[in-house]
N, C-alpha and C positions, 0 to 999 in steps of 0.2 A: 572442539569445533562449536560456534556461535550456529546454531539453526535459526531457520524458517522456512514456512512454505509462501510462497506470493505467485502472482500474476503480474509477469513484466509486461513491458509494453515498447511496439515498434520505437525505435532512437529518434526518430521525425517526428509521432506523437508525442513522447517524452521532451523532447527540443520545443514544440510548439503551447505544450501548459508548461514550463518554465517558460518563455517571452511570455504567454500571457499571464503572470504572475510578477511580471517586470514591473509596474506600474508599485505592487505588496511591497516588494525586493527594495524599491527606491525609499519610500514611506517608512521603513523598519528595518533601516540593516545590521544590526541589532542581533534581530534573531536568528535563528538555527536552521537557516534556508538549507534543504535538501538540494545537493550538487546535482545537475541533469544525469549522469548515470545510475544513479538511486533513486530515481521514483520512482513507483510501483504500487501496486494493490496489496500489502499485505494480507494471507489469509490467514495463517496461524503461526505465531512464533514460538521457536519451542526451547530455546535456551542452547547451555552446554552440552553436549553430546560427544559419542566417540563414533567413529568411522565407522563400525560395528553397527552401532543405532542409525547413522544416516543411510546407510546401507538398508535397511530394514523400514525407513522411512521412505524410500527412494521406491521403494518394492510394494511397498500400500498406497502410494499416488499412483502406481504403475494400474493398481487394479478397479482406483475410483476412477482413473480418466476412463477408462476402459467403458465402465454403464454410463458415461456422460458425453455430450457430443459437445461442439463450439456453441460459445453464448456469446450475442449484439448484446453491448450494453452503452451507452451512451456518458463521457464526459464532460462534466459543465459543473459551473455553480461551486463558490466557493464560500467556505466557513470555519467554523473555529469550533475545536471542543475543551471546554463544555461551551461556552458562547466568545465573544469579544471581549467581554468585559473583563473577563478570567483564564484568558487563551491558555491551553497547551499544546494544541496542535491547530495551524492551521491547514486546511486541507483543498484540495478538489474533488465534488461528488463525482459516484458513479452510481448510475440510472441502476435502481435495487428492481433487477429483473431474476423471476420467480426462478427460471434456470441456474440463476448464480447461488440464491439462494440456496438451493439443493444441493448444488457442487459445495459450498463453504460446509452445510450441515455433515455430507457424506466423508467431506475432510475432517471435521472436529470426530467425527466416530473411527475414523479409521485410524485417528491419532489415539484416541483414547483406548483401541484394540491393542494398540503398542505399551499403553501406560503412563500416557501425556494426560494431563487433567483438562477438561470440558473449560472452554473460555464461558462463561454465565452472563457475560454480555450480551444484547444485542449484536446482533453480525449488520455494520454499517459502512460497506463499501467504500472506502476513498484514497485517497490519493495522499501523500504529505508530503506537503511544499515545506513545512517548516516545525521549529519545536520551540517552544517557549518557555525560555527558564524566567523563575520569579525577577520580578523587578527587571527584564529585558527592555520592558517599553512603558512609558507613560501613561496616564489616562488619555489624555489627548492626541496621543501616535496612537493606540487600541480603537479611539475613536475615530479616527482617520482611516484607518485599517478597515476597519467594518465598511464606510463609505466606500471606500475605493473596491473593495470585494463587489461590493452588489454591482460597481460598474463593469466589472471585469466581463464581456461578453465571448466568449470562448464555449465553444460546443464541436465534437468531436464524436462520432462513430466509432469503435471500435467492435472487433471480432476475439473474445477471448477461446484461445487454442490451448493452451497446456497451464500446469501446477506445474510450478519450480521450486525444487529443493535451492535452497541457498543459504552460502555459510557468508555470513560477516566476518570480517577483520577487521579490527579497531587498530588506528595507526595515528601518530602525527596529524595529519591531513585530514583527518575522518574517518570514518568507516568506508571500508573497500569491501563490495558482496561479489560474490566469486560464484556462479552457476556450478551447481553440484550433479544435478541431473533434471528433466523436464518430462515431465510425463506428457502424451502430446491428446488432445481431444479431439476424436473425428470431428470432420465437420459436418453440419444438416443432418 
């Protein structure tokens, strides 16, 4: 089984930053646009696993939701990593509030109690509208891309409630993520 843990989001939310990504989507279609039912926050991806391990994963998000209560974090604001010029992913931010933070850190630890190795990046909240394989897009579509980004006006409240275990399948179509279990976060 394909893991991950993420932070999904309401299908009206999810529906609303895809239309406004509609503007990216016409400019570049091209690239590796993420379908509306896979968007999401990634928080940690943890590979091939067996039922056994998700099981046991499913059991250490059960115990960090538990010291963590629901986080507002605000969506808006899109960009590209590493920049435009050299896209791999383009994305939509999410507002890096100190709350989320401590939730992502108390998930990388409670992965690593299992025997998942420490992601040594920066932990950078977003969203991914898309993937960019080399030579996808032009210099002048990248350039275009970035313009029409900064117009993109979209802002969005959200309340995050639970870590979701999720298994991927790769198929024809794409990737299909299939909810494994959710651990849920009080709220206040």
């Amino acid at each position: 089984m394909r893991l991950f843990l993420a932070i999904n989001i309401d299908p009206e939310v999810r529906r609303a930053v895809v239309e406004a990504a509609a503007p990216l989507r016409a400019l570049a279609p091209k690239l590796g646009w993420v379908r509306e039912p896979n968007v999401h926050l990634t928080l940690k991806f943890l590979g091939e696993h067996s039922e056994t391990v998700a099981g046991e994963v499913a059991a250490a998000m059960q115990r960090v939701a538990e010291r963590h209560r629901a986080v507002d974090v605000e969506l808006g604001g899109v960009g590209a990593f590493p920049n435009f010029r050299r896209p791999r992913v383009v994305w939509m931010g999410v507002s890096p509030a100190p709350k989320l933070e401590l939730l992502h850190h108390d998930v990388e630890c409670a992965a690593k109690e299992l025997g998942f190795s420490l992601d040594g990046r920066p932990f950078r909240p977003h969203l991914t509208l898309a993937r960019v394989k080399p030579r996808a897009a032009a210099a002048p579509t990248l350039r275009a891309l970035e313009g029409a980004a900064k117009r993109i006006d979209y802002t969005q409240e959200i309340v995050i409630n639970s870590v979701d275990l999720m298994q991927s399948e790769l198929g024809p179509g794409g990737s299909r993520y299939r909810l494994l279990s959710s651990a849920q976060l009080p709220l206040g």
